[in-house]
C-alpha positions as CSV (number, residue, x, y, z in Angstrom):
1,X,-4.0,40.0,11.9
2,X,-3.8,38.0,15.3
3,X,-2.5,34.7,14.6
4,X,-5.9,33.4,16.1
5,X,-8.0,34.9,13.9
6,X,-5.5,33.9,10.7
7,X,-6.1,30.2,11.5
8,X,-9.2,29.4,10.6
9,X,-8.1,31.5,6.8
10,X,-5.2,29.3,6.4
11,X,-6.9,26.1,7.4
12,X,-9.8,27.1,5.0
13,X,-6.9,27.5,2.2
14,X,-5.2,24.3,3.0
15,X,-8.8,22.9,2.4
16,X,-10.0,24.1,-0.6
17,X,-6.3,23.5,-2.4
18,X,-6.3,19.4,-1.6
19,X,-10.1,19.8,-2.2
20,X,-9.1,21.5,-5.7
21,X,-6.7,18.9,-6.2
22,X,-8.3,16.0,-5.6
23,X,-11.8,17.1,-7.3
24,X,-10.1,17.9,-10.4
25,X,-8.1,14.5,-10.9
26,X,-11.0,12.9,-10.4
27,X,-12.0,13.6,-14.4
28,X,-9.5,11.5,-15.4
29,X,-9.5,8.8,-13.1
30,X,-13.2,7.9,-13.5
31,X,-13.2,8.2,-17.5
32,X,-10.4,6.2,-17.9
33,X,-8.6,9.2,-19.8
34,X,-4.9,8.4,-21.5
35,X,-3.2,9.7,-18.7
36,X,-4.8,7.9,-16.3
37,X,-4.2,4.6,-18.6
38,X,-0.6,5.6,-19.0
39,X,-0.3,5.9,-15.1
40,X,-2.2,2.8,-13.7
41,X,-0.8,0.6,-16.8
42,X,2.3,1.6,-16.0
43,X,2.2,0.7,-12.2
44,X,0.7,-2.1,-12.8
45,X,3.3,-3.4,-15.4
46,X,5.9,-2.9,-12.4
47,X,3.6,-4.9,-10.1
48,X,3.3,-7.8,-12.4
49,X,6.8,-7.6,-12.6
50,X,6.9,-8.3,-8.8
51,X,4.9,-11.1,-8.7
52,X,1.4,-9.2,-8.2
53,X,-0.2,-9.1,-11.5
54,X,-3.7,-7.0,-11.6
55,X,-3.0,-4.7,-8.6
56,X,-3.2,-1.4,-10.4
57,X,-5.5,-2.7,-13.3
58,X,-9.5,-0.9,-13.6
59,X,-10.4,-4.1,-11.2
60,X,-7.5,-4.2,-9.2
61,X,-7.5,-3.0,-5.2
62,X,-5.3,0.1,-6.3
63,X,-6.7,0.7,-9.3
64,X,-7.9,4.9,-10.3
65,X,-11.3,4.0,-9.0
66,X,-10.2,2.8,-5.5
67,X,-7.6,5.8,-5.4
68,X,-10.1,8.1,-7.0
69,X,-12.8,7.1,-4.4
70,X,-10.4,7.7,-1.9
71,X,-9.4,11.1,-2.7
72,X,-13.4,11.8,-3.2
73,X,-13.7,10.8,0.5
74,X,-11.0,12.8,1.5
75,X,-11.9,16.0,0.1
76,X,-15.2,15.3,1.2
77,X,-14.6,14.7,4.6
78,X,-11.8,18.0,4.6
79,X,-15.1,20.0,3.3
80,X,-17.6,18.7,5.4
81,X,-15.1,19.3,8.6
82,X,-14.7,22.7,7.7
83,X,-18.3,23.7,6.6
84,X,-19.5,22.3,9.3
85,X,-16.7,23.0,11.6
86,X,-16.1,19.7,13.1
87,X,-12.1,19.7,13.8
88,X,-12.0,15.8,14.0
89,X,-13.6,15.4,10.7
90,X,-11.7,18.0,9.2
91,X,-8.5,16.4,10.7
92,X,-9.6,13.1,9.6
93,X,-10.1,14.0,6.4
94,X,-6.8,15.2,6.3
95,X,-5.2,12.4,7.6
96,X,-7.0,10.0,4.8
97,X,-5.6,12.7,2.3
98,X,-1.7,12.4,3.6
99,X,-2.3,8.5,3.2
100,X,-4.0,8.4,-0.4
101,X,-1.0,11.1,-1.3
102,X,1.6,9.3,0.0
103,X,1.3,6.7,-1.7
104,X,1.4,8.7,-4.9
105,X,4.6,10.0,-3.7
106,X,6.0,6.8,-3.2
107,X,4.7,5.1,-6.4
108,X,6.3,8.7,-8.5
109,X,9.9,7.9,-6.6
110,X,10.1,4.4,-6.1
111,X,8.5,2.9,-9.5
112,X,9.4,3.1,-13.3
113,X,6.4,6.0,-12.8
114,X,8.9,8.7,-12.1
115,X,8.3,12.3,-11.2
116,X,8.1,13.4,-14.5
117,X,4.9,11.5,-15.9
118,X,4.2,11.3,-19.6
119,X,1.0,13.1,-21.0
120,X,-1.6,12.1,-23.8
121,X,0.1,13.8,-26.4
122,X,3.3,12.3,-25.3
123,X,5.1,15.3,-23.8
124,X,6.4,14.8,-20.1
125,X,4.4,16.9,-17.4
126,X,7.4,18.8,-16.0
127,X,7.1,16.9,-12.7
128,X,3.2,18.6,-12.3
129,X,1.7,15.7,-10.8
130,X,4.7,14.9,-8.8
131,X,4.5,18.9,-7.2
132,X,1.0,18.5,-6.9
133,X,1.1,15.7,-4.8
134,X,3.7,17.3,-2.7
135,X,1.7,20.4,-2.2
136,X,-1.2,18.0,-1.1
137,X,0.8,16.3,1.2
138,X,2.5,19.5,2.8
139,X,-1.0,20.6,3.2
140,X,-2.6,17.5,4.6
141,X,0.1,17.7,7.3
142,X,-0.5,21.1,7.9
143,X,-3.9,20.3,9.0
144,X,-3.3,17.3,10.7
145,X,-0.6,19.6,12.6
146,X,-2.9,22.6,13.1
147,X,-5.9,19.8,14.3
148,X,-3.5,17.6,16.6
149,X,-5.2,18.2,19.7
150,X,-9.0,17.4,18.6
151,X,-7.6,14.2,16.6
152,X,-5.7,12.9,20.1
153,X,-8.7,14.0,21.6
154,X,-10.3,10.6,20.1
155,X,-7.7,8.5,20.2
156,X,-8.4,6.0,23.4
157,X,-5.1,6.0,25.3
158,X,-4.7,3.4,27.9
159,X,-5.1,4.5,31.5
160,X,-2.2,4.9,33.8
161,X,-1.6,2.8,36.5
162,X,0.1,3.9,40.1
């Protein structure tokens, strides 16, 4: 297979595995499931501890709403952009996907969070969420990579003077 026509297959899989991703943690963002209370209550204990009560709490500006909106909008946009085949949504999409992700990335590393997140029935995850998220953000890029020249395409670069 010519590497043109294998493109458009391995942007679709790059799609539909963030999309996957992103759909499915939705669940247990918007119902408020243990996980999700463990996760956001645990951040959110660490920002208090900072100085910056409330930033990961149901109300807060990070809390799983505003990230699970986010990732909603992201997979929407990735889905749209390729159904439609519109490379700057499809790029843009990825781009708000490699933002929302890295800050999950951070947040695992950087945070009492850790990769290895605990689960409702108090076993540890194995680092899941933490791989996930890398996979997402591996993938993200990949597109961004892959849709370069559309996204520059937009981007209003000052004109050259002689």
């Amino acid at each position: 297979m010519s590497a043109q026509r294998l493109r458009p297959v391995i942007l679709w899989a790059l799609t539909l595995y963030i999309a996957f991703v992103f759909i499915q943690s939705l669940f247990f963002k918007f119902t408020n499931s243990p996980e999700t209370q463990y996760i956001f209550g645990t951040l959110d204990a660490w920002g208090a501890g900072l100085g910056f009560p409330g930033l990961f709490a149901p109300k807060g500006i990070f809390s799983q709403y505003v990230v699970g909106t986010a990732e909603l909008m992201a997979s929407s946009a990735l889905l749209l952009g390729a159904f439609t085949k519109k490379p700057v949504i499809h790029g843009a999409g990825a781009l708000l996907s490699m933002g929302v992700i890295s800050g999950a990335i951070f947040f695992h590393l950087f945070t009492p969070l850790g990769v290895q997140v605990l689960n409702a029935d108090g076993t540890l995850d194995g680092g899941e969420l933490f791989a996930l998220a890398c996979g997402v953000w591996l993938a993200s890029f990949a597109i961004v990579w892959l849709r370069r020249i559309d996204l520059l395409k937009v981007v209003p670069f000052p004109k050259q003077r002689k």
